[in-house]
KEROVEX-845129 format. One record per residue (C-alpha): residue number from 0; residue in one letter; x, y, z. Coordinates in steps of 0.001 Angstrom, whole numbers, padded with zeros to 6 digits. Example, Ala and Ser with C-alpha at 12.3 -4.5 7.8 and 13.67 -1.06 7.14 Angstrom:
R  nr rest    east   north      up
R   0    A  012300 -004500  007800
R   1    S  013670 -001060  007140
This chain:
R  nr rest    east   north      up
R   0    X  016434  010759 -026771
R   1    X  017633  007846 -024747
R   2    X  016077  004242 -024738
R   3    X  016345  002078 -021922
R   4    X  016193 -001829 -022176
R   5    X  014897 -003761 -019242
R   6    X  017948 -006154 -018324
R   7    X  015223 -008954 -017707
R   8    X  013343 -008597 -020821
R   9    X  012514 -011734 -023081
R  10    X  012927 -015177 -023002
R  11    X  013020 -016322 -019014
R  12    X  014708 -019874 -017611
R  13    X  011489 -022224 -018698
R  14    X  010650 -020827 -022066
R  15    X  014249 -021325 -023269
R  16    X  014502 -024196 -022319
R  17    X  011178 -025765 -023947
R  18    X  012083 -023828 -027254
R  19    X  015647 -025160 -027110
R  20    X  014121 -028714 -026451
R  21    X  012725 -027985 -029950
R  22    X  015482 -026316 -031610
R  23    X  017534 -028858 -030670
R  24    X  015499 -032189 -032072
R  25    X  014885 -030145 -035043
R  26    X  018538 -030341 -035466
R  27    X  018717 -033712 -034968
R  28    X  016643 -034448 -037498
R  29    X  013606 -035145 -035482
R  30    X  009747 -034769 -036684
R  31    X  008660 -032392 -034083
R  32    X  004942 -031765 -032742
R  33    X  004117 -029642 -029522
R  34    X  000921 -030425 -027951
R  35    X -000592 -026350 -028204
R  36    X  001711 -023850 -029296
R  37    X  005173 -024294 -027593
R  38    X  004626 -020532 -026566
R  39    X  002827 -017285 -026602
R  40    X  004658 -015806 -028927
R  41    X  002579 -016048 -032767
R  42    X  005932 -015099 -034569
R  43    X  008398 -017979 -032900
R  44    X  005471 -020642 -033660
R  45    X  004920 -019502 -037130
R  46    X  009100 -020031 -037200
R  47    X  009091 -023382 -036283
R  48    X  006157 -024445 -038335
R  49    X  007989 -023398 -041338
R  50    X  010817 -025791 -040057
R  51    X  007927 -028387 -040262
R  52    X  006730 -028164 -036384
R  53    X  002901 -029323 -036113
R  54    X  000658 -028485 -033544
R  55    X -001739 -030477 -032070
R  56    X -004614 -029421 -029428
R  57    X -004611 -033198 -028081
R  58    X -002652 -036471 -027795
R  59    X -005355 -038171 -030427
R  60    X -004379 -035199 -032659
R  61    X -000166 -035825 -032855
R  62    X  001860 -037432 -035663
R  63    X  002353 -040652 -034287
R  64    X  006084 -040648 -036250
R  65    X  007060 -037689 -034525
R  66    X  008497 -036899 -031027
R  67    X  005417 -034937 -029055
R  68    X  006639 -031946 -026821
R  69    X  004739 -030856 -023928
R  70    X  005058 -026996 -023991
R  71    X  006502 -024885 -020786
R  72    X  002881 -024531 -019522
R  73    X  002389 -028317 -018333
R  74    X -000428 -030369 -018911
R  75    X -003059 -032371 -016578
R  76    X -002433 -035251 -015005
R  77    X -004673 -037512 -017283
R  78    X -003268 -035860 -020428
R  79    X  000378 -037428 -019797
R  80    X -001268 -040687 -019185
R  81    X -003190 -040378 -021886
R  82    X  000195 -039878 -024450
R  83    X  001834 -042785 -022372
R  84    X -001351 -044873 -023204
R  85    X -001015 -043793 -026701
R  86    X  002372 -045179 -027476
R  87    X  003528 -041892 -028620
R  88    X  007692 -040521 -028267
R  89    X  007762 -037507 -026266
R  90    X  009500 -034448 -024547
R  91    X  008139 -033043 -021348
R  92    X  009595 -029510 -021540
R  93    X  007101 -028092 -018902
R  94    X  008829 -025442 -016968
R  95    X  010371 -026814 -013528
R  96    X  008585 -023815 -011593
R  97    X  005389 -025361 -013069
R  98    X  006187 -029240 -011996
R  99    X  007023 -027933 -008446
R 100    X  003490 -026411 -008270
R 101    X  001743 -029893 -009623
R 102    X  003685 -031677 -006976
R 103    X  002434 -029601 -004411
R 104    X -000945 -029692 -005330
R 105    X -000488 -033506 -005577
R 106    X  000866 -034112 -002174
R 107    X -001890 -031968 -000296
R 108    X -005056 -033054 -002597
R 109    X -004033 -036765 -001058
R 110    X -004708 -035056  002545
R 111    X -007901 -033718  001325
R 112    X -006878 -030421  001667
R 113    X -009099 -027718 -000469
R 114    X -007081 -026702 -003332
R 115    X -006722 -022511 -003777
R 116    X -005220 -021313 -007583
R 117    X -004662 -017791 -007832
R 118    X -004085 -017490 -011330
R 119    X -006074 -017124 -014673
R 120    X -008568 -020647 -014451
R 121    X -008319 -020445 -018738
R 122    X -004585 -020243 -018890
R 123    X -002787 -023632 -019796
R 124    X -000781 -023457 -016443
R 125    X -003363 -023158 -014304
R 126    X -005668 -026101 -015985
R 127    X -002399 -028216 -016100
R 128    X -002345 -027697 -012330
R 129    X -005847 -028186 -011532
R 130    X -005056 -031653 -013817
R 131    X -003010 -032337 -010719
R 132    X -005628 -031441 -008147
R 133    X -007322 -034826 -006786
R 134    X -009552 -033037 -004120
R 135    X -011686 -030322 -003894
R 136    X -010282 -027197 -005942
R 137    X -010875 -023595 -006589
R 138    X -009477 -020528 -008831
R 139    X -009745 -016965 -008271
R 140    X -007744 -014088 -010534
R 141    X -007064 -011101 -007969
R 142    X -008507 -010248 -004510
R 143    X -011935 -009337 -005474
R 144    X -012351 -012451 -007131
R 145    X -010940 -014142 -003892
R 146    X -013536 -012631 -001769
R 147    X -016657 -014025 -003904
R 148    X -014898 -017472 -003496
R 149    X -015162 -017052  000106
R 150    X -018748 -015413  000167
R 151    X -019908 -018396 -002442
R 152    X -018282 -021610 -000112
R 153    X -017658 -019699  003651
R 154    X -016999 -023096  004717
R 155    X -013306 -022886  003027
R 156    X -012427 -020564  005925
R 157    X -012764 -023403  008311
R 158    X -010903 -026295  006413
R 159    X -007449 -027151  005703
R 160    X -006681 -025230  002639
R 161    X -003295 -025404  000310
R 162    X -002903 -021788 -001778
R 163    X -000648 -021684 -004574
R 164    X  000081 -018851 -007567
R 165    X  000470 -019325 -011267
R 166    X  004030 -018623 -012190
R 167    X  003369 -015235 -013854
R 168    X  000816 -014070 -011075
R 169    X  001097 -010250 -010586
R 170    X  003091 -009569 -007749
R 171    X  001014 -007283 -005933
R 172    X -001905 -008516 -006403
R 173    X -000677 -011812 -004822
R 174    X  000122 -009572 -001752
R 175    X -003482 -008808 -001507
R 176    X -004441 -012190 -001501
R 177    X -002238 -013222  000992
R 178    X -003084 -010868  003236
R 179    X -006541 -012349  003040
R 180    X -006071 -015902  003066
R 181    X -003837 -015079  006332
R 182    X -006624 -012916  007737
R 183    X -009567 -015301  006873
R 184    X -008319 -019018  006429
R 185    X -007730 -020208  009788
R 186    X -005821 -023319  008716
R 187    X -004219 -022350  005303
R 188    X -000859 -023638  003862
R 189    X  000723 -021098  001525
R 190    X  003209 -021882 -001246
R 191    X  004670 -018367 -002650
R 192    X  005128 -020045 -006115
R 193    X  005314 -017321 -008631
R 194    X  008188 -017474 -010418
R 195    X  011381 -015185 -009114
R 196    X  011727 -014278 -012619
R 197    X  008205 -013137 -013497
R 198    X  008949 -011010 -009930
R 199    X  011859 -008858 -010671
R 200    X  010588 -008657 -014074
R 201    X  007296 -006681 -013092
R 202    X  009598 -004901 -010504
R 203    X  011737 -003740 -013017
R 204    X  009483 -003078 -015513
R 205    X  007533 -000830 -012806
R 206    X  010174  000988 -012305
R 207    X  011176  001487 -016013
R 208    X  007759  002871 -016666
R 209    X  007852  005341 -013596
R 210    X  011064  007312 -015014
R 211    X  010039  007117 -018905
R 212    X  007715  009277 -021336
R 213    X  006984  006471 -023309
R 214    X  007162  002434 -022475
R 215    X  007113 -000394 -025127
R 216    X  005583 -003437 -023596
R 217    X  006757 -006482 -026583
R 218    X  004995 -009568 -026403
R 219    X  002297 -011895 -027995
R 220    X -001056 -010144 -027290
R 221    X -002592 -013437 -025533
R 222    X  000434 -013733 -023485
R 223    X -000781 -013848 -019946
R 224    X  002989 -012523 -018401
R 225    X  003146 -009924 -020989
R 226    X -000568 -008500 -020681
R 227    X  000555 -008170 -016947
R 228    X  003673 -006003 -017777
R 229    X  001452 -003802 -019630
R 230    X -001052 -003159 -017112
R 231    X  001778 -002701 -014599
R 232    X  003638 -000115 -016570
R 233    X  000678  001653 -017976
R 234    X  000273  001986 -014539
R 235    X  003263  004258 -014396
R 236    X  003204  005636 -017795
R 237    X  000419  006541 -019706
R 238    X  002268  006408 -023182
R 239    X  002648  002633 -023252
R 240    X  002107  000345 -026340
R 241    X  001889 -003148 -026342
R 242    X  003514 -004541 -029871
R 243    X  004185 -007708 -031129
R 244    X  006592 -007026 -034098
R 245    X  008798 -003570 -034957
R 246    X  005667 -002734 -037461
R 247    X  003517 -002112 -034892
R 248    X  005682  000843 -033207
R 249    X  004280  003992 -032244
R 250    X  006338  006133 -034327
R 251    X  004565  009167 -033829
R 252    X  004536  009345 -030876
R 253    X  008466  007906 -029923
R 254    X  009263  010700 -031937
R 255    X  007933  013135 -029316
R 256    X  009358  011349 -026543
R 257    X  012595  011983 -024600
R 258    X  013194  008598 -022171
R 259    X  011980  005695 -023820
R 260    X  011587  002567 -021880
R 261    X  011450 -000981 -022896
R 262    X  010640 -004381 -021953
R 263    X  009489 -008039 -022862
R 264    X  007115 -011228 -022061
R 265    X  008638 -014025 -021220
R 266    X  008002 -015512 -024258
R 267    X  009714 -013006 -026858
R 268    X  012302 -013994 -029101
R 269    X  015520 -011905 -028516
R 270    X  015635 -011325 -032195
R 271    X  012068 -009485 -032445
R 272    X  013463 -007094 -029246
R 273    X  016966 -006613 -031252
R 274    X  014126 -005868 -034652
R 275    X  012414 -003264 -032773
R 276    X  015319 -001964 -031483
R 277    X  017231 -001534 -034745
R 278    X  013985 -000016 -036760
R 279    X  013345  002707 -033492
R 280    X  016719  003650 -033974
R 281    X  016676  004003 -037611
R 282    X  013690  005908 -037732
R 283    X  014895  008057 -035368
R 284    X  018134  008760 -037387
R 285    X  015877  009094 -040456
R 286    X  013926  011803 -038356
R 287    X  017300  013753 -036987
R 288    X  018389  014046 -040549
R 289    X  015474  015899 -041451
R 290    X  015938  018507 -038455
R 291    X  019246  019275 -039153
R 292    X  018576  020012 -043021
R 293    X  015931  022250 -041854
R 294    X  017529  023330 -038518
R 295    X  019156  026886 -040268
R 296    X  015802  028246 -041857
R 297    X  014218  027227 -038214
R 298    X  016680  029602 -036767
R 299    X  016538  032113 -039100
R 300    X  012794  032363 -038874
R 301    X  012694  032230 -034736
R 302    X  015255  034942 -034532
R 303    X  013410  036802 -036812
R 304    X  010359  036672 -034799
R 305    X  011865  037117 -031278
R 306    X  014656  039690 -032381
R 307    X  011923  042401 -031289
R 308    X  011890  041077 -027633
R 309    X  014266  038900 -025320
R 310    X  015892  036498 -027081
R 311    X  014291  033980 -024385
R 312    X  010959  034968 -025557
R 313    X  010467  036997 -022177
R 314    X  008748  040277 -022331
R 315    X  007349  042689 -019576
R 316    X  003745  044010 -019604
R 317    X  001835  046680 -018471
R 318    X -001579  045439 -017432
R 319    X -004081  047731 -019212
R 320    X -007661  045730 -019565
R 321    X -009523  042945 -017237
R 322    X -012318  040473 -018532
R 323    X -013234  037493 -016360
R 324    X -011667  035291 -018946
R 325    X -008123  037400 -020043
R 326    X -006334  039874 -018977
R 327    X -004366  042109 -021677
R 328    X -001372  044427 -021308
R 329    X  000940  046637 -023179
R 330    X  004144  044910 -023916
R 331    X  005615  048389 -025801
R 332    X  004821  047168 -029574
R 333    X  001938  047199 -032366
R 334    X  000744  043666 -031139
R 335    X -001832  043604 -027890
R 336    X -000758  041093 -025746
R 337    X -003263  039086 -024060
R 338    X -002583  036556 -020993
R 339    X -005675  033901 -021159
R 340    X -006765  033137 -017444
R 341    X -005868  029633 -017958
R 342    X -002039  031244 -018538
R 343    X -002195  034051 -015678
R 344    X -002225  031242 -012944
R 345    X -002373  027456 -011643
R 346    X -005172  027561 -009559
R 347    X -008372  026327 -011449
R 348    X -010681  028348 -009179
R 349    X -008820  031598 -009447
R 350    X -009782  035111 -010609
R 351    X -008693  037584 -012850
R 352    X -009914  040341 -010791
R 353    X -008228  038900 -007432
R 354    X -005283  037788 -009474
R 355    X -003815  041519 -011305
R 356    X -004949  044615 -011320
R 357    X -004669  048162 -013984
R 358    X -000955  048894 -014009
R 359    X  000405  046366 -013022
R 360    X  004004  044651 -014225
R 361    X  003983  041332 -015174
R 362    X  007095  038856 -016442
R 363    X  005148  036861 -019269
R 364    X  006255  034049 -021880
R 365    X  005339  034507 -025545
R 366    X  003573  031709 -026029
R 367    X  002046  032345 -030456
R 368    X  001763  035890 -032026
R 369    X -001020  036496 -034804
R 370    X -000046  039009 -037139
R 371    X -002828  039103 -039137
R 372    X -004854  039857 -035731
R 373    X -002513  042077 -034425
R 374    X -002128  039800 -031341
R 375    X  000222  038071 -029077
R 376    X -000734  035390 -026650
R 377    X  000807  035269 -023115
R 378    X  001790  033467 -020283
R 379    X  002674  034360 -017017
R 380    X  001865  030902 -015232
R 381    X  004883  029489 -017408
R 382    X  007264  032282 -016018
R 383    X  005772  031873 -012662
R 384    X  006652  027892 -013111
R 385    X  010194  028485 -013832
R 386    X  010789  030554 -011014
R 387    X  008804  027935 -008635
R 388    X  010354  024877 -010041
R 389    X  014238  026621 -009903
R 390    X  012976  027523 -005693
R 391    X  012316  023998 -005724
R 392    X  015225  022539 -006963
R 393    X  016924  025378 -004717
R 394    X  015264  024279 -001653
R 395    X  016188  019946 -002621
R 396    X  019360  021565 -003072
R 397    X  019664  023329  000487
R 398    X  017307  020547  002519
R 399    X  014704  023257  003567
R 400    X  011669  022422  004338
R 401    X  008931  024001  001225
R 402    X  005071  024192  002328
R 403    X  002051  023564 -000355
R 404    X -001397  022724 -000461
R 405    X -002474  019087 -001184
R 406    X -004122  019531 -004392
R 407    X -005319  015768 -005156
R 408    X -005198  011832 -004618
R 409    X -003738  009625 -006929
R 410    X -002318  006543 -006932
R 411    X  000327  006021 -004827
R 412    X  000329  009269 -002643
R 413    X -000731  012956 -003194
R 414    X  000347  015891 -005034
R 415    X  001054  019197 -003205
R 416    X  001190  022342 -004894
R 417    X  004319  024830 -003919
R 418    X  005108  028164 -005750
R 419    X  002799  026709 -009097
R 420    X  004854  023507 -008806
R 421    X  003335  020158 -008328
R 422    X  004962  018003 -006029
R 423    X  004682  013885 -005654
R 424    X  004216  012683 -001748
R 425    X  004419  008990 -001822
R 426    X  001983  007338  000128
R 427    X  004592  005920  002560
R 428    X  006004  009908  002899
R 429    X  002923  011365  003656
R 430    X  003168  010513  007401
R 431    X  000032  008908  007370
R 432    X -000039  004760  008823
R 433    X -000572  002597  006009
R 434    X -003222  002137  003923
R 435    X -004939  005540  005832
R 436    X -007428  007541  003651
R 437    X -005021  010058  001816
R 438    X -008211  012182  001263
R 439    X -007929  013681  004952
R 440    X -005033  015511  003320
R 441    X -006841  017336  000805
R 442    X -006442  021063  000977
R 443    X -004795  021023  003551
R 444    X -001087  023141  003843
R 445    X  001744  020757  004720
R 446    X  005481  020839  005506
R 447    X  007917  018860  003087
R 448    X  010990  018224  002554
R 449    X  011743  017990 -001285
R 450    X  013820  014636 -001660
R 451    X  014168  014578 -005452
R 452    X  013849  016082 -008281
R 453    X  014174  015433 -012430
R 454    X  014853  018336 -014411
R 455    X  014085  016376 -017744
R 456    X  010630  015763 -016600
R 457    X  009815  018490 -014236
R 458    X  009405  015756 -011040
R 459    X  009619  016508 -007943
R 460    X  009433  014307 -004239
R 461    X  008387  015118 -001202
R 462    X  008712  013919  002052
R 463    X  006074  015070  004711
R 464    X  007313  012351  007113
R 465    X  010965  013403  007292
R 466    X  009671  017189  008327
R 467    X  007430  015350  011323
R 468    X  010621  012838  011837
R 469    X  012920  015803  012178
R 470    X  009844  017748  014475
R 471    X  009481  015008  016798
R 472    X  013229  014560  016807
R 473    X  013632  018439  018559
R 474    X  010306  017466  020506
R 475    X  011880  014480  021695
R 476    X  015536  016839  022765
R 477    X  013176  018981  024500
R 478    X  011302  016478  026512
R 479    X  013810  015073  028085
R 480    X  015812  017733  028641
R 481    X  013101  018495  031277
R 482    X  011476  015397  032319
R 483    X  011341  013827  035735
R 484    X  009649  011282  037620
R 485    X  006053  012574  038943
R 486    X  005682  015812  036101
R 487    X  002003  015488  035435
R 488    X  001023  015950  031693
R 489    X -002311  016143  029459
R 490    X -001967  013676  026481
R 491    X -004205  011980  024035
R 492    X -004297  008143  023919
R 493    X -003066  006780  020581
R 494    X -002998  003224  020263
R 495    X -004149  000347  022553
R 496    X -002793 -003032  023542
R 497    X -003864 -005863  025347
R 498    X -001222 -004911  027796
R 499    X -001642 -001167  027782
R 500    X -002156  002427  026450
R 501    X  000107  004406  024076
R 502    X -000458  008233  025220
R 503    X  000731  011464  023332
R 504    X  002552  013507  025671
R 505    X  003766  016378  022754
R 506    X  005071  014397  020380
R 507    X  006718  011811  022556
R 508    X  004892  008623  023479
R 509    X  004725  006903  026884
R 510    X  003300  003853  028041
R 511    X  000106  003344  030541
R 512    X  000588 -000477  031417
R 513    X -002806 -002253  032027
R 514    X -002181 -002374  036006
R 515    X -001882  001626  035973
R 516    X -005232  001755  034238
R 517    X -007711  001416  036498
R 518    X -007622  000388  040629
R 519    X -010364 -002316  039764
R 520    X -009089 -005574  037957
R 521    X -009297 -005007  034084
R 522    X -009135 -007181  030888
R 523    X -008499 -004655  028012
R 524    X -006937 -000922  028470
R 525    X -010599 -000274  026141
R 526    X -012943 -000704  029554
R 527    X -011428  002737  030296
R 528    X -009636  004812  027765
R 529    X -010372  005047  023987
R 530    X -008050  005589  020946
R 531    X -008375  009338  021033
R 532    X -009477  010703  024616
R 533    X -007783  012806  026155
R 534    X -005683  012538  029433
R 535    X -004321  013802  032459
R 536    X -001031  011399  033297
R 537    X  001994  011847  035343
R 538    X  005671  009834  035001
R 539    X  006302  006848  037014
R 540    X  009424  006055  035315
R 541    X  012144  007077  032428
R 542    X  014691  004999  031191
R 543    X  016708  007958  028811
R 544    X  019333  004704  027250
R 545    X  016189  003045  025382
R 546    X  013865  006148  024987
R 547    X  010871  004516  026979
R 548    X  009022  006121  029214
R 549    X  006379  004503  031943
R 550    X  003055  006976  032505
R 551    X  001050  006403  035451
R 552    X -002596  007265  035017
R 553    X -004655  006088  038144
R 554    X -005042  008269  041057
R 555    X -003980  007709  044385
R 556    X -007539  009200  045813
R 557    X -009632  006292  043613
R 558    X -007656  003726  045419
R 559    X -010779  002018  047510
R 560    X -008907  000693  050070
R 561    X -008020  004559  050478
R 562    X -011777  005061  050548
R 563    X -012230  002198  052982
R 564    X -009697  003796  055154
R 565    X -011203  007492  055117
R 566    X -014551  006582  055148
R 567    X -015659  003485  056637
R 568    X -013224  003210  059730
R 569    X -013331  000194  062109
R 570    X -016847  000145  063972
R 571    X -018924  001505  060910
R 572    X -022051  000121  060488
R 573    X -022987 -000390  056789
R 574    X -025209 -002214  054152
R 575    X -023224 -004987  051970
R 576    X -023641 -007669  049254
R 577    X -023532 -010989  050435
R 578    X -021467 -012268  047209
R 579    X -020181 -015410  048201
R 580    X -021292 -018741  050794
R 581    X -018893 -020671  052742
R 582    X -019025 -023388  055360
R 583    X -016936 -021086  057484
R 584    X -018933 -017465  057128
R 585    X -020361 -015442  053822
R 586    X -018121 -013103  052361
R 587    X -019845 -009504  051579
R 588    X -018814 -006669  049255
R 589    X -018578 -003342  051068
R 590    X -017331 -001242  047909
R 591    X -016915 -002134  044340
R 592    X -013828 -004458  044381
R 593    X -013532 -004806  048348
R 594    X -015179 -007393  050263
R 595    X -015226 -008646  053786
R 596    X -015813 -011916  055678
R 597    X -018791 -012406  057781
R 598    X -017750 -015708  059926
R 599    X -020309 -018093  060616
R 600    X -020446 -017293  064240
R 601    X -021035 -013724  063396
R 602    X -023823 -013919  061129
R 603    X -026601 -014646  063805
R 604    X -027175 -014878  067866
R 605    X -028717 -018027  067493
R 606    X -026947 -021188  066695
R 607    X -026617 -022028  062920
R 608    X -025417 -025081  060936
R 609    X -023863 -023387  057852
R 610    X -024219 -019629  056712
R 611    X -026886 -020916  053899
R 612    X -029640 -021438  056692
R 613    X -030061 -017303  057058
R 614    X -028526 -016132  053967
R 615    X -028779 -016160  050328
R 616    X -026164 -014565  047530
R 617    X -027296 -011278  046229
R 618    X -028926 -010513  049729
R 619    X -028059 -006948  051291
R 620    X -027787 -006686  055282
R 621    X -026359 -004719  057920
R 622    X -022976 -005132  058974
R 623    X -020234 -003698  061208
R 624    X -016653 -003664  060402
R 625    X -014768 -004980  063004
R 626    X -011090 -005553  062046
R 627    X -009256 -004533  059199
R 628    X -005874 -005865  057924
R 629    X -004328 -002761  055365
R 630    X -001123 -005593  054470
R 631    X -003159 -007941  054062
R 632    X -006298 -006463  052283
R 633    X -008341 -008485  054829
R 634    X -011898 -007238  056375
R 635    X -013867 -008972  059088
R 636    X -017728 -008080  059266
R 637    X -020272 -008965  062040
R 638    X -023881 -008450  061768
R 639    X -024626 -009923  065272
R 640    X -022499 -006660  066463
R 641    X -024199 -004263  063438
R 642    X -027977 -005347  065704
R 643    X -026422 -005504  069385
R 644    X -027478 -001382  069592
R 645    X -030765 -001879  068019
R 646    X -031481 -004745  070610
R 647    X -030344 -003020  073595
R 648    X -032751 -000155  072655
R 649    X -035660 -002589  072814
């Protein structure tokens, strides 16, 4: 068994200090009173009030011959003033974290700025700061709760807003928040004020949890810090107790346990850690002793047991009967042997039937025998196990790539199954962009890399990512290997920009840059490709030193001025837009994106003041091209010379 201490656990930087501002007029000689308990932590208050501490809820409440200490939590504005008003001694011991916070929400309630608390609105801290808060104010506990602020007053989104975090915030769920706020508040002013300590705590004691069997959370029970180190490691382990004192330890179940992990509030003693400590280990001594007394007539009685079979309780069998439910075989003694289904294989949904057949040779586990029954139950899904978990290890070992089925979702990733073995994909290994729905992975086969592995606890990690990282890595060898300026390729369009399109080419991404979109003037890339379609492109450029490549995607043959050239040569007579009204002629579109100028002495045979006499915007007439300038992309119409035939004719 080993037991791991959290190196951050107990007392953090305010705490001491407001219990050593105690501790240290007691020794003085000082009559001591804390306005609420000095702490969260029942057994250090009942401590000092046996050293003649009193506690009192308010300022009317104190001893007015003793020296009143304001606890680590802070207190409202109007409360200090109201103990300065009083005439009474006293000790602000109110965390520095904490006064940093009230003089933040000080400064910005004088700008009327709306006031944003994430933090517990019942918790000491957070009503000491709102004591602070001289303008409009609001609390909210995680992100859901954020999002019914929002819904309830939308008009927060619009005003200056000032967001701080009680010191012992949860970490992640302050990420949440943030992201919101960012997303939503269009003028917000963020103050990231949880305290470092509370941070690495939870980040430690995350981690703590994630690599033990069982995880001691010790703390006052209404501590807000060290109910938030519980849910975070019972997160991570599902064995994990929240105690206040050694008499409250799990015994039972520490006894079963092989990595023990522990941590503390911020508000436990050193001494009650050191308590549980000693009485864990001590019980656990107590516990050995009794083993090893008992440890020969164990022995005696397994080898007496096994010495019929392999001493590694192995045995072969002969498959000789099939039910839906068991299978049993012949492993050469009196006993039957039967193999439940549950213990032929992993697979939930399996059958006996499509799993074994009559004569068959199986490598099973003894798992109980019944003599009085005459039986012997089975396994060959533990044997099966063994192998798969050693091909695991084996294939961490050799870095080759292992292929499973995604079983389930959890939190955090997935869980492939390879050769009976479960394997953990974190989220961030699964290949997938973050926060994607994991669930498009379910039973599906993937390629993985096994990363890691922990023999104690059967764990494995995978990596899909590095197999797709190693993929496009050869894809990427391949590609350019090959690739030159003009090779056309069929991609699909993966991500958009406002300044162009991302295209799969095989693996290798190019860019489409807005101008190569389209011949007609665009806004967005969106107006004519979507995330998705597929495409025909061809290379414009490469530069090989910084892996870019340029894609071209319009086509020479849409170009209208290539149109204009094929199709509508100089002396064409054709019906156009009039789009636009000068004083000097009326400019006319001819195709989508071209237009020409009509000049005023062209539009009619009679004499005209301005082109608005004869013509209105949106009007179609005849015209003839009668000059075009390619360099220039200029186009002179006439529709005096488009009716010159039709006169003559009359």
């Amino acid at each position: 068994m080993k037991v791991t201490v959290a190196k951050s656990a107990g007392y953090c930087f305010g705490v001491s200090r407001a219990v050593n501002i105690v501790e240290e007029l007691l020794d003085s000689g000082e009559k001591v009173c804390t306005l609420g308990p000095i702490i969260h932590n029942p057994q250090k208050v009942r401590e000092f009030e046996e050293r003649g501490v009193k506690t009192a809820e308010t300022p009317e409440e104190a001893d007015r011959n003793a020296v009143l200490v304001i606890r680590a939590h802070g207190i409202p504005s109007q409360t200090e003033e109201k103990i300065k008003s009083l005439g009474l001694k006293y000790r602000n011991a109110t965390c520095p974290f904490v006064i940093k916070i009230h003089n933040i929400v000080l400064q910005h309630s004088k700008i009327c700025d709306i006031i944003l608390i994430a933090g517990d609105k019942n918790h000491p801290e957070v009503q000491g700061i709102i004591g602070h808060c001289s303008s409009e104010c609001h609390t909210f506990s995680n992100s859901d709760g954020l999002d019914e602020l929002l819904e309830k007053f939308p008009y927060i989104k619009e005003k200056s807003v000032c967001v701080v975090a009680q010191t012992t915030f949860d970490m992640s769920e302050w990420k949440k928040c943030l992201s919101k706020v960012q997303k939503l508040c269009t003028n917000a002013k963020i103050y990231d004020t949880i305290c470092n300590a509370t941070s690495v705590r939870q980040s430690e004691a995350e981690i703590l949890a994630s690599q033990s069997d069982l995880m001691l959370v010790i703390g006052g029970k209404h501590s807000s810090n060290t109910n938030k180190l519980f849910n975070i490691c019972k997160s991570r382990c599902m064995e994990t107790y929240l105690i206040e004192t050694a008499d409250e330890l799990p015994m039972s179940a520490i006894k079963k346990s092989c990595f023990i992990g522990v941590t503390a509030g911020a508000s436990t003693p050193a001494s009650i850690i050191k308590e549980v400590l000693q009485t864990m280990s001590e019980e656990i001594k107590e516990e050995m002793k009794k083993v090893e007394e008992g440890e020969e007539n164990f022995k005696e009685l397994l080898e007496e047991s096994l010495k019929t079979y392999n001493t590694d309780g192995r045995v072969k069998g002969i498959v000789v009967g099939i039910t839906p439910t068991e299978v049993r075989v012949d492993v050469g003694r009196k006993q039957t042997g039967i193999v439940p289904l549950s213990e032929l294989s992993s697979d939930p949904n399996a059958k006996t039937e499509e799993l074994v057949k009559i004569g068959d040779e199986l490598d099973l586990k003894i798992m109980k025998t019944n003599d009085q029954e005459g039986t012997i139950l089975l396994s060959k899904r533990i044997i099966d196990s063994q192998r798969g978990w050693d091909e695991i290890v084996k294939a961490c070992e050799d870095k080759t790539v292992v292929t499973g089925v995604v079983t389930e979702v959890v939190k955090g990733g997935v869980v492939a199954v390879s050769n009976g073995v479960k394997i953990f994909i974190p989220q961030s290994l699964t290949g997938l962009k973050k926060g994607a729905d994991l669930s498009v992975l379910l039973k599906q086969e993937v390629s993985f890399y096994v990363i890691e592995t922990t023999y104690q606890r059967r764990r494995a990690v995978g990596s899909i990512r590095a197999v797709e990282k190693e993929e496009n890595k050869k894809k990427a060898e391949a590609f350019w290997a090959e690739a030159e300026v003009g090779k056309k390729y069929t991609g699909t369009v993966k991500s958009l920009t406002s300044y162009g399109a991302f295209v799969d080419i095989g693996g290798i991404d190019g860019m489409v840059h807005i101008s190569e979109l389209s011949w007609n003037r665009i806004k967005h890339p969106s107006e004519v490709v979507n995330v998705g379609d597929t495409v025909e492109v061809y290379i414009k450029a490469l530069d090989p030193e910084k892996n870019k490549i340029s894609l071209g995607y319009k086509k020479a043959e849409d170009n209208p001025w290539e149109i204009l050239k094929n199709q509508y040569p100089v002396g064409t007579v054709c019906e156009v837009e009039i789009v636009g009204l000068t004083q000097f002629g009326a400019f006319a579109r001819i195709l989508p994106h071209i237009d020409g100028l009509i000049h005023v002495s062209q539009i009619s045979n009679e004499r005209i003041e301005k082109p608005q006499d004869v013509l209105t915007v949106g009007q179609k007439v005849n015209a003839k091209i009668t000059a075009v300038d390619f360099d220039k992309k200029r186009i002179s119409l006439s529709i005096k010379a488009a009716n010159e035939p039709a006169e003559e004719e009359a």
